[in-house]
C-alpha positions in Angstrom: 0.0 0.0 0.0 2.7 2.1 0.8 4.3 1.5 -2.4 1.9 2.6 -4.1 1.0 5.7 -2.2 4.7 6.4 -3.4 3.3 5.7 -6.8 0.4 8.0 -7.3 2.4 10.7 -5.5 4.6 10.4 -8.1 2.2 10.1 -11.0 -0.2 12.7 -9.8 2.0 16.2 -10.1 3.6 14.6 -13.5 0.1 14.4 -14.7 -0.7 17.8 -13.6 1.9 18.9 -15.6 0.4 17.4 -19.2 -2.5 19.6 -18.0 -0.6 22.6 -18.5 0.7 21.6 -22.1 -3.0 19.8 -22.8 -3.4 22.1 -26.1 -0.4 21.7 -27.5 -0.3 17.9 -26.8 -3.4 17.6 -28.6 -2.9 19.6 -31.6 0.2 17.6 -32.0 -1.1 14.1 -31.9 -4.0 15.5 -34.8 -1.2 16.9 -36.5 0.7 13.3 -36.5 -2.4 11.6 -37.2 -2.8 14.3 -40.6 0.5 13.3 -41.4 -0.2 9.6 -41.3 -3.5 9.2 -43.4 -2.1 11.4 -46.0 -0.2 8.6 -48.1 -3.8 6.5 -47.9 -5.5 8.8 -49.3 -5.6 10.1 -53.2 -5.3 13.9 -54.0 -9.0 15.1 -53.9 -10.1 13.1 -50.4 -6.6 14.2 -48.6 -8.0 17.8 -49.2 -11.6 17.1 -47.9 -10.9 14.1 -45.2 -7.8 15.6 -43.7 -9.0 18.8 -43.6 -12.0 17.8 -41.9 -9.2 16.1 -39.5 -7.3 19.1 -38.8 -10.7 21.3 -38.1 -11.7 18.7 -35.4 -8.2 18.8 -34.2 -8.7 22.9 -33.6 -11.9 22.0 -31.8 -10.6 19.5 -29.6 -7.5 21.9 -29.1 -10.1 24.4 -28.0 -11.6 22.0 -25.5 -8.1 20.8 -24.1 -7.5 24.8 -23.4 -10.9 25.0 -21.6 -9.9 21.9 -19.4 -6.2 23.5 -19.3 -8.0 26.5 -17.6 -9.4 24.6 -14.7 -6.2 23.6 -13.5 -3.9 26.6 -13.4 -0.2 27.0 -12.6 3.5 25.9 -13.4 4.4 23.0 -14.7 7.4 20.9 -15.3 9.8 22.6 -13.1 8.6 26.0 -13.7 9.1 26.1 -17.3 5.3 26.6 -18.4 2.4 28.4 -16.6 -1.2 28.1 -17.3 -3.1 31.2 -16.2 -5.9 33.7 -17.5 -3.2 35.0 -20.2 -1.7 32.1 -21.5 -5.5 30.4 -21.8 -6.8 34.1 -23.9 -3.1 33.4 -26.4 -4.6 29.6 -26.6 -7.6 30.5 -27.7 -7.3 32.9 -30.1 -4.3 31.1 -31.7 -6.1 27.8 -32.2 -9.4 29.7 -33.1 -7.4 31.5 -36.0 -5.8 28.2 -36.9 -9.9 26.1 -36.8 -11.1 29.7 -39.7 -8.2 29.1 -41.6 -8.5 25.5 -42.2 -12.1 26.2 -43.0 -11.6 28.6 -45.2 -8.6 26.4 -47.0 -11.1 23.5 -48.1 -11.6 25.2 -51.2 -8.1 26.6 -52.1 -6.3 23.3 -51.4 -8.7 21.9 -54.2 -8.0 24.9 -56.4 -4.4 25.4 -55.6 -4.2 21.7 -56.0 -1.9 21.6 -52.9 -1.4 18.1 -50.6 -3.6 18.2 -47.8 -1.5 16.1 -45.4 1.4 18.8 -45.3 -0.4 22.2 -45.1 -3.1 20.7 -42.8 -0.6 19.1 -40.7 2.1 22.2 -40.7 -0.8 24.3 -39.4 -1.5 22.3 -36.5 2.4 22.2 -35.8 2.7 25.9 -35.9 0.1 25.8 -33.8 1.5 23.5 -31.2 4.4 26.4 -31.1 2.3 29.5 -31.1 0.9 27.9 -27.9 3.3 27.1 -25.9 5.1 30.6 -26.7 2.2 32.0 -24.7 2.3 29.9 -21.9 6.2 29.4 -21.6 8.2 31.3 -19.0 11.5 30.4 -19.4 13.1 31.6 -22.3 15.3 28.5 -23.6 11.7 26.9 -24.3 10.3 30.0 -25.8 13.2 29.8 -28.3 12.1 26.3 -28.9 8.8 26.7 -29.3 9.1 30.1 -31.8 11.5 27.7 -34.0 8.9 25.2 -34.1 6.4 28.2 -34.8 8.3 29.3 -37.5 10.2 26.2 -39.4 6.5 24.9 -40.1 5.5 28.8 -41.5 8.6 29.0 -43.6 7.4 25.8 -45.5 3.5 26.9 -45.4 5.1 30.2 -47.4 6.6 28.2 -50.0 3.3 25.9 -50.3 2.2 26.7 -54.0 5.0 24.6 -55.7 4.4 25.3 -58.9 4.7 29.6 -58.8 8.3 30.7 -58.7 7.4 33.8 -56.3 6.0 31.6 -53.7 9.7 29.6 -53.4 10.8 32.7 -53.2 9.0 34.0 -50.2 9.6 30.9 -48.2 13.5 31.0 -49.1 13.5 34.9 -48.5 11.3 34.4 -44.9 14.0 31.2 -43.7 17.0 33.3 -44.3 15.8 36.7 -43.0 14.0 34.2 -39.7 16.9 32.4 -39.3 19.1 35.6 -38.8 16.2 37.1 -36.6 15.9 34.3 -34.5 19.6 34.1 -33.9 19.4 37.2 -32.6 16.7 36.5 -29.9 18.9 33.2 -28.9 22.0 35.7 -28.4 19.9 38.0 -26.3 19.0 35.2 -24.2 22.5 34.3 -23.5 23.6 38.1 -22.8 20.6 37.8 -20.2 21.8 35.0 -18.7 25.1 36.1 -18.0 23.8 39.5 -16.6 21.5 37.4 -14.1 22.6 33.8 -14.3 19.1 32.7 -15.1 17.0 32.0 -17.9 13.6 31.9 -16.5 11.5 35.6 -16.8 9.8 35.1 -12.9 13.8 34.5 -11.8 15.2 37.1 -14.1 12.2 39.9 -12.8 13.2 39.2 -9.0 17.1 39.5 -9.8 16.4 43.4 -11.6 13.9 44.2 -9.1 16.6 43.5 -6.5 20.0 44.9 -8.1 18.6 46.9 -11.3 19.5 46.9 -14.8 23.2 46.9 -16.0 23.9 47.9 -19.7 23.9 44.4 -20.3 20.5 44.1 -19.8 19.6 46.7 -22.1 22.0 45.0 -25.2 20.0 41.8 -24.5 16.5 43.4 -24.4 17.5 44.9 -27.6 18.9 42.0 -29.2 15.5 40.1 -28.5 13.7 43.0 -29.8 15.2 42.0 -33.1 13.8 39.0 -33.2 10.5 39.7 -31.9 10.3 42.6 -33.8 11.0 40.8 -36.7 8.1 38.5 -35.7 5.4 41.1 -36.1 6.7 43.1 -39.0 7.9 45.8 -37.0 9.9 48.7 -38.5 12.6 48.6 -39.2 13.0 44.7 -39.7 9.8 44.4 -41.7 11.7 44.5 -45.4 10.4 40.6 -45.6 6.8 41.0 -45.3 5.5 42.6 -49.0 7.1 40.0 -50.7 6.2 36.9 -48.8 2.7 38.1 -48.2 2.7 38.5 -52.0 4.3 35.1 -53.0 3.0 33.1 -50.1 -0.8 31.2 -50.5 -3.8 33.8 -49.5 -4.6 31.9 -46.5 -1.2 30.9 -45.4 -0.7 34.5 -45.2 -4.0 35.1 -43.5 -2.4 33.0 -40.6 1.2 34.1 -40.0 -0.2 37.8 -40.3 -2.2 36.7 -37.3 -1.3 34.0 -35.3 2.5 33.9 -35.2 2.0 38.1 -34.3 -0.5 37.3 -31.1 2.0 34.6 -30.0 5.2 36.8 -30.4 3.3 39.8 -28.9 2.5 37.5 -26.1 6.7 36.6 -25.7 7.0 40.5 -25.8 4.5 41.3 -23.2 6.0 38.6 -20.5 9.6 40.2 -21.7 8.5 44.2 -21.3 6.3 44.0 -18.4 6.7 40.7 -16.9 10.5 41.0 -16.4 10.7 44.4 -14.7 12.4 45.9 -17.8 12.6 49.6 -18.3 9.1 50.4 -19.5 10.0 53.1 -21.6 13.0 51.9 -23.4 13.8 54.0 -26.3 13.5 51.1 -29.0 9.8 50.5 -28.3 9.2 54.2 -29.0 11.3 54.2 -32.0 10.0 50.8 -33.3 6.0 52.1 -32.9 6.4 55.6 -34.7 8.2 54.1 -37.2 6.3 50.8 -38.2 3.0 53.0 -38.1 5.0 55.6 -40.7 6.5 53.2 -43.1 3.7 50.5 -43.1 1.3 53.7 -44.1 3.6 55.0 -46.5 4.5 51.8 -48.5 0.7 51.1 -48.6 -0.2 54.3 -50.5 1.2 53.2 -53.6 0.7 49.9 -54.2 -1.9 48.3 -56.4 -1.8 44.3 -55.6 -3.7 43.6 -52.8 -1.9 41.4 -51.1 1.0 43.9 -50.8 -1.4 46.3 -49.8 -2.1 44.3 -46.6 1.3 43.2 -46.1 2.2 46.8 -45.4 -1.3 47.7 -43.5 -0.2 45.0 -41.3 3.6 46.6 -40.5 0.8 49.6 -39.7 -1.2 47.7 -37.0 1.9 46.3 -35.2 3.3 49.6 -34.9 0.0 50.6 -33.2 0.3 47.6 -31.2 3.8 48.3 -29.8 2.5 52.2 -28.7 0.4 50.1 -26.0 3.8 48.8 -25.4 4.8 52.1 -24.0 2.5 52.8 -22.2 2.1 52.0 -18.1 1.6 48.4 -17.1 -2.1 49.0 -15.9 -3.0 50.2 -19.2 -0.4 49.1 -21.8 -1.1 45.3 -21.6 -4.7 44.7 -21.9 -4.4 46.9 -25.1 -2.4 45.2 -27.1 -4.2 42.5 -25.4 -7.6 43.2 -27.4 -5.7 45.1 -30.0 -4.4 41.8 -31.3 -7.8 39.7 -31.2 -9.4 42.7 -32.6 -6.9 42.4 -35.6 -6.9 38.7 -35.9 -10.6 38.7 -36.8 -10.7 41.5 -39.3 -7.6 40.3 -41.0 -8.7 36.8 -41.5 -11.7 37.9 -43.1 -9.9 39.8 -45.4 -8.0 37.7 -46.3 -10.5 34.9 -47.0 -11.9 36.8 -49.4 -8.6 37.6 -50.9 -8.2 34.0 -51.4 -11.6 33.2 -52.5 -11.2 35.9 -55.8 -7.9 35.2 -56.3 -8.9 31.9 -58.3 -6.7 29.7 -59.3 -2.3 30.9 -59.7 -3.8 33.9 -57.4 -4.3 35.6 -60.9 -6.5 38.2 -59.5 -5.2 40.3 -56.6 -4.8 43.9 -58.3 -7.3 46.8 -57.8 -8.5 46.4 -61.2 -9.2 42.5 -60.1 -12.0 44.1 -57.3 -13.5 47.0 -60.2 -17.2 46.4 -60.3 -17.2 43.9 -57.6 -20.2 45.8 -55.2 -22.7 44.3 -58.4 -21.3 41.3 -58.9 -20.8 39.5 -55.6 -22.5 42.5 -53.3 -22.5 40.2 -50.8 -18.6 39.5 -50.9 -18.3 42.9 -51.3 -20.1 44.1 -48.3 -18.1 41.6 -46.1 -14.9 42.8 -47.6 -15.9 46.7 -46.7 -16.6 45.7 -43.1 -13.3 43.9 -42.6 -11.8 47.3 -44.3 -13.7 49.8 -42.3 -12.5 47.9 -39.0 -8.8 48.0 -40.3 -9.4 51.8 -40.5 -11.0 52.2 -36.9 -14.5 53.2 -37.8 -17.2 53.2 -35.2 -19.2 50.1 -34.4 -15.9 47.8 -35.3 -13.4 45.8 -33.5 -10.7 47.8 -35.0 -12.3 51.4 -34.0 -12.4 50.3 -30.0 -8.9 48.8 -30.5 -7.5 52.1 -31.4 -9.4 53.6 -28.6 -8.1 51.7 -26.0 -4.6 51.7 -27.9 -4.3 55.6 -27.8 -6.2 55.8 -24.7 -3.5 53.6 -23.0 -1.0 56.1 -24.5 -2.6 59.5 -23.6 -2.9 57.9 -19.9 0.6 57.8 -19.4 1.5 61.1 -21.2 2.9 60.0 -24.4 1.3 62.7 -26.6 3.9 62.4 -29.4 3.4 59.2 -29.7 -0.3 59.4 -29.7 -0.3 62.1 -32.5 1.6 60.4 -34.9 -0.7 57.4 -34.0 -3.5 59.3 -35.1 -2.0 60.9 -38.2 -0.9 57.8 -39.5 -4.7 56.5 -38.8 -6.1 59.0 -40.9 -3.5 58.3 -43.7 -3.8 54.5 -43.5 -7.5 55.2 -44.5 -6.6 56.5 -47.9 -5.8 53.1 -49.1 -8.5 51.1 -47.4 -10.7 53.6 -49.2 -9.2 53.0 -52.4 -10.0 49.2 -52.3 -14.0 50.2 -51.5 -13.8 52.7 -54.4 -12.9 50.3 -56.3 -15.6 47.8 -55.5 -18.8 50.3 -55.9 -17.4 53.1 -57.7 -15.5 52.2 -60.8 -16.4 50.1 -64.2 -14.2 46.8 -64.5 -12.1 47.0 -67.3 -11.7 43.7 -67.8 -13.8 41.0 -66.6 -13.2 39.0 -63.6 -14.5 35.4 -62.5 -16.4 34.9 -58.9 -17.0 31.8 -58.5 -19.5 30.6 -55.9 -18.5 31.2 -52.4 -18.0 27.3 -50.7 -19.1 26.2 -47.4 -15.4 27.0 -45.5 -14.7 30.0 -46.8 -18.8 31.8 -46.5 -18.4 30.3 -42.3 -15.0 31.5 -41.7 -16.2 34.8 -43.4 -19.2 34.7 -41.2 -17.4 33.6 -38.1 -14.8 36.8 -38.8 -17.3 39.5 -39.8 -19.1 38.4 -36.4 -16.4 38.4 -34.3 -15.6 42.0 -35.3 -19.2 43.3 -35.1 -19.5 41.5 -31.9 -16.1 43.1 -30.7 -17.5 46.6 -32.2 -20.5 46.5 -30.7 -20.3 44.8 -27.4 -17.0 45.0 -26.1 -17.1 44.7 -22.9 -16.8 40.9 -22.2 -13.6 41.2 -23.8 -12.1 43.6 -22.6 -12.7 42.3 -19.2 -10.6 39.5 -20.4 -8.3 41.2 -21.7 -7.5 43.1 -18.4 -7.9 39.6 -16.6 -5.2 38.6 -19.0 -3.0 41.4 -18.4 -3.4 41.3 -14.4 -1.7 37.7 -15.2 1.6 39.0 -16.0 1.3 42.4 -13.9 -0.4 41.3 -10.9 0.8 44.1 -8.5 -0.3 47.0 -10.4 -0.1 50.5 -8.9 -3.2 51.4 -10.1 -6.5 49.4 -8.9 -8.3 47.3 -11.5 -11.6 50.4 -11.5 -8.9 52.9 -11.8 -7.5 51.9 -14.9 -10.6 51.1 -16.8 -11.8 54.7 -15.8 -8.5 55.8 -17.6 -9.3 54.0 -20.4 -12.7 54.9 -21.0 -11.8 58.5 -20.2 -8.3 59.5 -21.5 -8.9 63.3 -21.1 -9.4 62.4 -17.1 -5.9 61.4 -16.8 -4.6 65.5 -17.6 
């Protein structure tokens, strides 16, 4: 009896521990289990059957995370935590990963891509983008962005036959590798300043003896790579042409996902690890991705590219919440980034649905006329476009608000200004798109072809989520901030306090 006592004592915390990693455990065995049926099936039922697999895999994922939630705290030696933040990062990374499987039923037929690998790659990346949010020790954060990233570098390069999609998935592994190499070098120069690698450990040592230079050289360092994650300025040179070359809703995902789970790292790093809050870089990175991103997107006429910049744009709005003070900053780019995640889905499955087949039509002139011939399409498109500018009654309009709201709160006009400038300019090309739609004869005529089952619900699933986060806001947000209080759970300012600031950014002059 006593033996085995021993036993389940023994059994009982490892189990606890597979709870924390639950998610990722199961998105990995449905990834294997794609991977394994692929060579028994033909071409045309891989595409159906496996993705059918690998949408049942996101919904079981989803359930795992639920179950994950019940049971929170570290596990295996401290190296993972399951708490109210790492469960909102599961969530809405696996939720992006179920929409973009729906909504690639119909261009793995068209594209005439394998199932088994791009079903199975998504569910990997996915098992990565997880456990980047939930990991505190950053050896395994390292890990799990490689594993993130090695499966997106071969999603980019999906569309075999196109020499510009090879091209973006060469382009993206070199320019990742080097990025990524910088982050692992940061590590190290954090290690040696305080002889640990995990970010509760390294918080306690610069609470206790503050920041030496070296600090800041491995902050920035990491930066880099992060940075280089979410198309920040001025390491975002990769993203027009991999967002161009790389398969509509491939790029619908790493323009999401991969961002909310580095944004995640990035959070735990800035406010999690007692860092200076204000470090110049952030500052610099922010005014300058919003700048370019808007810029570059002024003049371009594929649509795709078009995108590709608008999103260097949004994470440079993201990283001004990155500025700001802990009890505002966080839950921010905490909503920010699901705000985002819906609209740019959407777009993007629409993108992929009128591209037809080689992605032959992605220009402006491709979307002339299209407000009479697919109204419906177009309507949906619009929506997804008026949220990326921040019109009223969209998720993208109260994820500005709260964004610049954050900012003004702790006294970073500047910053808020060129926010808002760069707002109004970004909505010159969004505008142009709509224009194009209801306003202007097609000079040439382009094919719609009936919108399939996946793509019209992962539309539908996208355009609600960003009413739903437009209109009624407030659940969200309330997890956001429950998310936040996660990683800075002795904030100076009481929970009330802040969301008065946040409502009511004048109040804080």
């Amino acid at each position: 009896m006593m033996h085995l006592a021993a036993t389940l004592v023994q059994i009982i915390p490892q189990s606890s521990d597979y709870v924390r990693i639950l998610p990722e455990i199961v998105l990995a065995v449905f990834g294997m289990l794609v991977m394994v049926l692929d060579p028994l099936l033909g071409d045309k039922q891989s595409r159906s059957t496996l993705g059918a697999v690998a949408l049942v895999g996101t919904l079981c994922g989803l359930a795992a995370t639920w179950y994950m939630a019940q049971s929170p705290g570290l596990g295996f030696y401290g190296m993972v935590r399951a708490d109210s933040f790492s469960v909102f990062f599961h969530v809405l990374v696996i939720a992006i990963s179920g929409v973009v499987v729906l909504m690639s039923f119909e261009y793995t037929s068209v594209q005439k891509m394998r199932g088994g690998e791009y079903y199975g790659l998504i569910l990997f990346s996915a098992v990565g983008m997880g456990l980047m949010s939930s990991a505190v020790e950053l050896v395994l954060i390292f890990i799990a962005l490689e594993i993130s990233s090695i499966s997106s570098y071969v999603l980019a390069g999906m569309r075999r036959h196109e020499a510009s999609s090879g091209e973006s998935a060469l382009k993206y592994f070199l320019l990742g590798s080097f990025a990524t190499a910088f982050f692992l070098y940061g590590i190290a120069l954090l290690f040696g300043a305080t002889g640990s690698t995990n970010i509760e450990s390294i918080a306690q040592t610069l609470l206790s003896a503050g920041s030496p230079m070296l600090v800041y050289v491995a902050a920035a360092l990491m930066f880099v790579g992060l940075g280089f994650k979410v198309a920040a300025a001025p390491f975002h040179i990769w993203t027009p042409d991999v967002y161009e070359g790389s398969p509509a809703p491939v790029v619908g995902f790493m323009s999401t996902a991969p961002k909310a789970a580095a944004f995640a790292v990035l959070l735990r790093i800035v406010f999690q690890m007692n860092l200076p809050r204000h470090f110049w870089i952030l500052w610099v990175m922010a005014a300058f991705s919003m700048t370019l991103g808007n810029l570059g997107a002024l003049v371009q006429n594929n649509v795709k590219r078009l995108l590709a910049y608008s999103s260097i744009a949004h994470a440079g709005y993201v990283l001004v919440a990155f500025t700001a003070a802990p009890e505002l900053g966080p839950s921010a780019v905490i909503f920010y980034t699901a705000a985002y995640a819906a609209m740019n889905v959407g777009a993007f499955a629409i993108v992929g649905h009128l591209a037809s087949v080689d992605e032959k039509y992605v220009s402006l002139q491709d979307y002339e006329g299209l407000g009479r011939s697919s109204p419906i399409l177009a309507a949906s498109l619009t929506m997804f476009l008026l949220s990326l500018i921040g019109i009223p009654m969209t998720g993208g309009f109260f994820g500005k608000f709260y964004v610049f709201s954050a900012s003004l709160g702790s006294n970073l006009i500047w910053l808020t200004i060129i926010g808002v400038i760069n707002s109004a300019v970004g909505a010159y090309y969004y505008l142009r798109i709509i224009v194009a739609m209801y306003m202007r004869q097609p000079q040439k005529e382009t094919p719609v072809a009936p919108v399939p089952f996946g793509v019209g619900l992962a539309t539908i699933i996208c355009l609600a989520a960003t009413l739903y986060l437009g209109l009624l806001p407030g659940w969200a947000l309330d997890q956001s901030r429950l998310a936040a209080r996660a990683i800075v759970p002795d904030n100076s300012t009481p929970p009330a306090a802040a969301s008065a600031a946040l409502r009511s950014p004048a109040s804080s002059h």
